[in-house]
Biotite code that builds the C-alpha atoms (Angstrom):
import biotite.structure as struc

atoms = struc.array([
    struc.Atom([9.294, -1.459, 2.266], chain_id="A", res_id=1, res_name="UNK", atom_name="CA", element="C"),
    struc.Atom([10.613, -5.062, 3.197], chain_id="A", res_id=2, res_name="UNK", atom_name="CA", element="C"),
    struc.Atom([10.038, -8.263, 1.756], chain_id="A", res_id=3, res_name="UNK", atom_name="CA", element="C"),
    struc.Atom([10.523, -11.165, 3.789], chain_id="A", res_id=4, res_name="UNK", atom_name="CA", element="C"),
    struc.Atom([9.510, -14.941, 2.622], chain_id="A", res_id=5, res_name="UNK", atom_name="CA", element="C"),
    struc.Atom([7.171, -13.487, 0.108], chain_id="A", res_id=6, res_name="UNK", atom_name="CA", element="C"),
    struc.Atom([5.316, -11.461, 2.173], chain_id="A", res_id=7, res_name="UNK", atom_name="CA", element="C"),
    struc.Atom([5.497, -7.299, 1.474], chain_id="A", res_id=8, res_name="UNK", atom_name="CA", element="C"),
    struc.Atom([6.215, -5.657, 5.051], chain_id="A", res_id=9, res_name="UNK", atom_name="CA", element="C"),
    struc.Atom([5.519, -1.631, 4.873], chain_id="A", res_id=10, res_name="UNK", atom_name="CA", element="C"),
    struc.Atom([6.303, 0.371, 7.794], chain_id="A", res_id=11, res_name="UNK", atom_name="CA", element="C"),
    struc.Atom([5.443, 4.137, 8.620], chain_id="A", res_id=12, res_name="UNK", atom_name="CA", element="C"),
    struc.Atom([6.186, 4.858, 11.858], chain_id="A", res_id=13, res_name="UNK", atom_name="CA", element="C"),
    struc.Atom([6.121, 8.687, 11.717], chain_id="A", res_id=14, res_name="UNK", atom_name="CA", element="C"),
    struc.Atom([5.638, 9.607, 8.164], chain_id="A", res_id=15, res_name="UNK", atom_name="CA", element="C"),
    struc.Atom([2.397, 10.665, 6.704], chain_id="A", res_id=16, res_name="UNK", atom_name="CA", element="C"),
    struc.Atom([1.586, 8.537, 3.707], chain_id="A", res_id=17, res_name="UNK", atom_name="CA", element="C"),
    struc.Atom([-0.559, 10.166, 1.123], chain_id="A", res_id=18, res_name="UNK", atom_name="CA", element="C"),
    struc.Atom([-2.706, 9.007, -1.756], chain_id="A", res_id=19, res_name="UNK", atom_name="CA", element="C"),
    struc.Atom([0.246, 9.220, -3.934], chain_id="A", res_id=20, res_name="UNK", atom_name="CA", element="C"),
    struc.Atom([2.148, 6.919, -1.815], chain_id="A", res_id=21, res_name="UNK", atom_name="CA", element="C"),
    struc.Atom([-0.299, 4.239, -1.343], chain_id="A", res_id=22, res_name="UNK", atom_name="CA", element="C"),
    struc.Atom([-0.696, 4.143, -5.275], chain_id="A", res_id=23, res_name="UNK", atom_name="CA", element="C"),
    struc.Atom([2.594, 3.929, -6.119], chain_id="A", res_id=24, res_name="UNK", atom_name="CA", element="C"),
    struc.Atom([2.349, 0.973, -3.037], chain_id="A", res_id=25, res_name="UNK", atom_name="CA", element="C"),
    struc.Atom([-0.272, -0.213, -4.966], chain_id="A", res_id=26, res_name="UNK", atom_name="CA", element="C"),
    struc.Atom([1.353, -0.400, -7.777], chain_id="A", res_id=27, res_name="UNK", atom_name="CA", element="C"),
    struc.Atom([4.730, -1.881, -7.359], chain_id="A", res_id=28, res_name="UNK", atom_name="CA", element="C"),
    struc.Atom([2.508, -4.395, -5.132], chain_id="A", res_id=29, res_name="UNK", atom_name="CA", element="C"),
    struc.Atom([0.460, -5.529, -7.930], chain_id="A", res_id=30, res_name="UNK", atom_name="CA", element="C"),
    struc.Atom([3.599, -5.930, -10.059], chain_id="A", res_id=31, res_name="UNK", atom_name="CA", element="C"),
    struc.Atom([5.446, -7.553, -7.671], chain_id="A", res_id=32, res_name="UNK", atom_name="CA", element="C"),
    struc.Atom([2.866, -10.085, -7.860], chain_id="A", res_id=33, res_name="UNK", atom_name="CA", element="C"),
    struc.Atom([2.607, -10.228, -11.743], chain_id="A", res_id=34, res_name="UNK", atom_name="CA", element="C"),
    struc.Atom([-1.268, -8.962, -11.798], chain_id="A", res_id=35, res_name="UNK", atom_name="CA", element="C"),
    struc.Atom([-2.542, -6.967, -14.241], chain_id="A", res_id=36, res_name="UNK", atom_name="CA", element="C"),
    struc.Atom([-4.617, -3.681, -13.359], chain_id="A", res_id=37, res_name="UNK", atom_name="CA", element="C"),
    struc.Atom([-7.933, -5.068, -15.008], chain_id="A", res_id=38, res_name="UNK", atom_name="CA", element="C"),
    struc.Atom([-7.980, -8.175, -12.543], chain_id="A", res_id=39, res_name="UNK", atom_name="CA", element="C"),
    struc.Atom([-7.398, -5.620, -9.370], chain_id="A", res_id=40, res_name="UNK", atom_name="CA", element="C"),
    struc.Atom([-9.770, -3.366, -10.733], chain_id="A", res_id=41, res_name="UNK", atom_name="CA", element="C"),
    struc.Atom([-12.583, -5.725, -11.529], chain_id="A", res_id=42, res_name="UNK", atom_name="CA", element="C"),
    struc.Atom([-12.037, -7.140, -8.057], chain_id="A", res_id=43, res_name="UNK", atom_name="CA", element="C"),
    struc.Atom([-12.385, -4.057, -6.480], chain_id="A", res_id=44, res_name="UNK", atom_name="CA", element="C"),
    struc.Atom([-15.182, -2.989, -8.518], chain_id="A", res_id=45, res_name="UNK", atom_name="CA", element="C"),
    struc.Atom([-13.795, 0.024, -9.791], chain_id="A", res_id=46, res_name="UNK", atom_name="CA", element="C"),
    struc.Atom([-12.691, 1.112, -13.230], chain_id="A", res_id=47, res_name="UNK", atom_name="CA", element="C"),
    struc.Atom([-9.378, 0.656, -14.463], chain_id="A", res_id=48, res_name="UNK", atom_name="CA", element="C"),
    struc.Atom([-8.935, 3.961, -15.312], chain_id="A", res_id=49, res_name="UNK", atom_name="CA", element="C"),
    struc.Atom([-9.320, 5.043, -11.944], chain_id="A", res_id=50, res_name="UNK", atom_name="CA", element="C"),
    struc.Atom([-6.773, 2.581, -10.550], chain_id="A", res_id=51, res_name="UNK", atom_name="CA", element="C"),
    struc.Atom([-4.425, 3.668, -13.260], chain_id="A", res_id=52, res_name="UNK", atom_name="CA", element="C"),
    struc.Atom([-4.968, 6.931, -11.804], chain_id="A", res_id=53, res_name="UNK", atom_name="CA", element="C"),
    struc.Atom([-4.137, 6.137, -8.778], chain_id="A", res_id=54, res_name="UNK", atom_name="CA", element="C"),
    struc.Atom([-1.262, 4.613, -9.064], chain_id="A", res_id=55, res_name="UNK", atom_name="CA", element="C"),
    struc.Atom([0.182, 7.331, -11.308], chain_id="A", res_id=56, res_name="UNK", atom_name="CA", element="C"),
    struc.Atom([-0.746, 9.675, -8.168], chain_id="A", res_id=57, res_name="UNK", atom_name="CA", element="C"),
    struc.Atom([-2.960, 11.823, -10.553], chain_id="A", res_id=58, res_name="UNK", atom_name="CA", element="C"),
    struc.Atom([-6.599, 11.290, -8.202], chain_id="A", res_id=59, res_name="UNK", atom_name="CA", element="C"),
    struc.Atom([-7.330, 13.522, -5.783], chain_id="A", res_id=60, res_name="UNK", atom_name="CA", element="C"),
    struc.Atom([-9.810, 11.447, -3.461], chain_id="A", res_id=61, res_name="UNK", atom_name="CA", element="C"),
    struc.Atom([-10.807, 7.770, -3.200], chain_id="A", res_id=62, res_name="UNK", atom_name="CA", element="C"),
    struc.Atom([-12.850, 6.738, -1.092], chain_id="A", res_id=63, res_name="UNK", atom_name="CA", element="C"),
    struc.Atom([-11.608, 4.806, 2.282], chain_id="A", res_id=64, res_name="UNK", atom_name="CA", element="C"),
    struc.Atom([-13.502, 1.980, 1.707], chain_id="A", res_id=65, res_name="UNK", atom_name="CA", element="C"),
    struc.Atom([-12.261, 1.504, -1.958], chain_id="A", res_id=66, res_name="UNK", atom_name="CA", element="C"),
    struc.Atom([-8.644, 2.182, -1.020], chain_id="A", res_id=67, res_name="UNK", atom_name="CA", element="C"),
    struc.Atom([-8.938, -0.788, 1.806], chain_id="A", res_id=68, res_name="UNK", atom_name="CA", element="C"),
    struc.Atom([-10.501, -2.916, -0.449], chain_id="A", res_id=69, res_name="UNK", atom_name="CA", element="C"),
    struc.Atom([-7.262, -2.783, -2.971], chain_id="A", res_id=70, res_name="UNK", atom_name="CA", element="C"),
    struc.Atom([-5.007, -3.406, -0.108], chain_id="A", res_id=71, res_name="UNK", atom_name="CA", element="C"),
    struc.Atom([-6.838, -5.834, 1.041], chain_id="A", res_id=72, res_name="UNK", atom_name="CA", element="C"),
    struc.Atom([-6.997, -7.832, -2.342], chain_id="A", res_id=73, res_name="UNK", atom_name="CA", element="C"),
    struc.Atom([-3.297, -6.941, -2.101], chain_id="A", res_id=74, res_name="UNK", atom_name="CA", element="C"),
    struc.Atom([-2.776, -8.606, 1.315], chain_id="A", res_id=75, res_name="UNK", atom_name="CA", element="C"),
    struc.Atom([-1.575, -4.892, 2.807], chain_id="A", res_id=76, res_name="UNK", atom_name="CA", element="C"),
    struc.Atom([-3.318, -3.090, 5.863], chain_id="A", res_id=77, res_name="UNK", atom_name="CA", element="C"),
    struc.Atom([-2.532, 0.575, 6.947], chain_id="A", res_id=78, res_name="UNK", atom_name="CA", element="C"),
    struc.Atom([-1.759, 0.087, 10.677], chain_id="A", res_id=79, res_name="UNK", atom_name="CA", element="C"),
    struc.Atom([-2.825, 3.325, 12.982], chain_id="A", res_id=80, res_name="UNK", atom_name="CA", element="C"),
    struc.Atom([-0.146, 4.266, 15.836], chain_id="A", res_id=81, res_name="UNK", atom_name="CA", element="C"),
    struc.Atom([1.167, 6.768, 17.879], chain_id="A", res_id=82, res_name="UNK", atom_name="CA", element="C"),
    struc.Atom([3.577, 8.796, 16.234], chain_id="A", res_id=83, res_name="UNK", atom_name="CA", element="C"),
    struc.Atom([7.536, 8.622, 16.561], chain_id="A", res_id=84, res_name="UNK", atom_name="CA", element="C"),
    struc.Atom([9.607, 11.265, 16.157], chain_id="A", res_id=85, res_name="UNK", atom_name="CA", element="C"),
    struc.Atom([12.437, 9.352, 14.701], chain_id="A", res_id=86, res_name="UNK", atom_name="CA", element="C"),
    struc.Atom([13.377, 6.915, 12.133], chain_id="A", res_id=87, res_name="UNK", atom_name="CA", element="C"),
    struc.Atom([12.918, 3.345, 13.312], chain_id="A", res_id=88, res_name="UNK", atom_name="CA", element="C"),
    struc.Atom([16.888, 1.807, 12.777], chain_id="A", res_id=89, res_name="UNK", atom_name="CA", element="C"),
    struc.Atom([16.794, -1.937, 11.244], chain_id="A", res_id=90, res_name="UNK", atom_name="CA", element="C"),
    struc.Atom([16.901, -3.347, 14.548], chain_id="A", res_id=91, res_name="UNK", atom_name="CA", element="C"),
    struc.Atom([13.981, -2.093, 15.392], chain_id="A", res_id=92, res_name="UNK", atom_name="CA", element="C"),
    struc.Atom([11.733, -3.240, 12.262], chain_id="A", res_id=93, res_name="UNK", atom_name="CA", element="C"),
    struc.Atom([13.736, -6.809, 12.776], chain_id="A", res_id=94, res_name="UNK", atom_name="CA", element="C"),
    struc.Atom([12.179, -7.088, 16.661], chain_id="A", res_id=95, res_name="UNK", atom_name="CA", element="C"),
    struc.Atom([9.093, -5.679, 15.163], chain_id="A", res_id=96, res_name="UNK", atom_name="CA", element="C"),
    struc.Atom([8.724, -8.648, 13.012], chain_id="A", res_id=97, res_name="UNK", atom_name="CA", element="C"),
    struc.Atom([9.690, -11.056, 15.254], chain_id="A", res_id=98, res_name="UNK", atom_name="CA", element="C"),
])
């Protein structure tokens, strides 16, 4: 993760990210921007125990179009690519951003 100017960066170039990982993104997200889970919740039109659930990692499924709706309310997008097979060094996220 990389924040730059207010703006959370998130980068998976060849690992796998699971529901637990995009709750716990979720999570220190919403923090990170001082909202409460009700507000995100209501937003998304789901409970808040669900979202609580989520971000704890202890849900099993959520729907896709649920789990882009929160990042989307969280200004975050999962970006689809062709796998590396290496860890990106900081030069490369730096040109990445530029």
């Amino acid at each position: 993760m990389l924040i730059m100017s207010g703006i959370l960066y998130i980068h998976l170039w060849f690992i796998m990210m699971t529901l637990y990982d995009i709750g716990r993104t979720i999570r220190e997200t919403r923090k990170f921007r001082k909202m409460r889970q009700e507000d995100l919740a209501r937003d998304a039109g789901i409970a808040r125990s669900t979202l609580s659930a989520l971000e704890r990692g202890h849900i099993q499924e959520l729907g896709y179009s649920k789990v882009h709706l929160l990042l989307s309310l969280l200004n975050l997008e999962i970006k689809i690519g062709p796998a590396n097979h290496y860890r990106p060094t900081l030069e490369d996220l730096m040109a990445e951003d530029d």
